[in-house]
C-alpha positions as CSV (number, residue, x, y, z in Angstrom):
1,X,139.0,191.3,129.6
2,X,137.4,187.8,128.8
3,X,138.4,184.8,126.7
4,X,135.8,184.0,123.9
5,X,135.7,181.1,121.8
6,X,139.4,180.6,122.6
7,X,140.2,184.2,121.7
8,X,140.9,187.7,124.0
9,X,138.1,189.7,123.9
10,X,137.3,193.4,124.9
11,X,134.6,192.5,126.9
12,X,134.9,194.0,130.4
13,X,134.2,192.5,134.2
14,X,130.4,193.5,135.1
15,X,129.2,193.6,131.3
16,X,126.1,191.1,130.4
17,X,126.5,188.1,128.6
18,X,123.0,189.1,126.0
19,X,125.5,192.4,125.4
20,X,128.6,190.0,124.4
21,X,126.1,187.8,122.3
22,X,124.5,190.7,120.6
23,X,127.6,191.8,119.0
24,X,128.5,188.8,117.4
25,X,125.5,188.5,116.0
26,X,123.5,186.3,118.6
27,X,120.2,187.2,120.0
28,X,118.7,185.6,123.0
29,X,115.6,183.9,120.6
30,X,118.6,182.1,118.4
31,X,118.0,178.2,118.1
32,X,120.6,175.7,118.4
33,X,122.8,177.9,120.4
34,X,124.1,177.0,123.9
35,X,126.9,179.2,126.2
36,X,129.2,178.3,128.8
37,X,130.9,180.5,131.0
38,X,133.7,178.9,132.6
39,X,132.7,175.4,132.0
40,X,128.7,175.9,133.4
41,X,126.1,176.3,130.4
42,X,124.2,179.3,131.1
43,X,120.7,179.1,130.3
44,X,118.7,181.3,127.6
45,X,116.7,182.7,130.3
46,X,120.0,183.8,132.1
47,X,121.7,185.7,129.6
48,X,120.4,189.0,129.6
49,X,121.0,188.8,133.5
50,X,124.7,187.0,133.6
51,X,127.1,189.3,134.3
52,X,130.8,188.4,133.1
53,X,133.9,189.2,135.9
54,X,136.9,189.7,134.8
55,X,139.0,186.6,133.3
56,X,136.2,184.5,132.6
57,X,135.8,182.2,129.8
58,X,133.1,182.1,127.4
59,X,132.4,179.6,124.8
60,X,129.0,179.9,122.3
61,X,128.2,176.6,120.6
62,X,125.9,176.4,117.6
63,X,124.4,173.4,116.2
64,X,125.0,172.2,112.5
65,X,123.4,169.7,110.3
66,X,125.0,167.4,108.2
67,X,126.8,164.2,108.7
């Protein structure tokens, strides 16, 4: 099980990060998104290669405009 965004997920140890992202609706060509997996961004070229252990936490940041 992982933490993501704040929240427990069902996510298990050993499963990729791209997999995680996919189901909420993120895909690995998404602008203005960063991830950080226990505190270290992970860079877009990393994620369909990052695999989660079990605990970690997970945080996916999008960009907005406005002001």
């Amino acid at each position: 099980m992982i933490t993501l965004n704040g929240e427990r997920s069902e996510a298990g140890a050993g499963e990729r990060l791209a997999e995680v992202l996919a189901r909420m609706g993120v895909q690995g060509d998404a602008r203005g998104v960063a991830v950080a997996v226990d505190g270290e961004v992970v860079a877009r070229a990393d994620w369909e290669h990052h695999e989660l252990r079990e605990g970690a936490r997970v945080e996916v940041l999008t960009a907005m405009q406005g002001g």
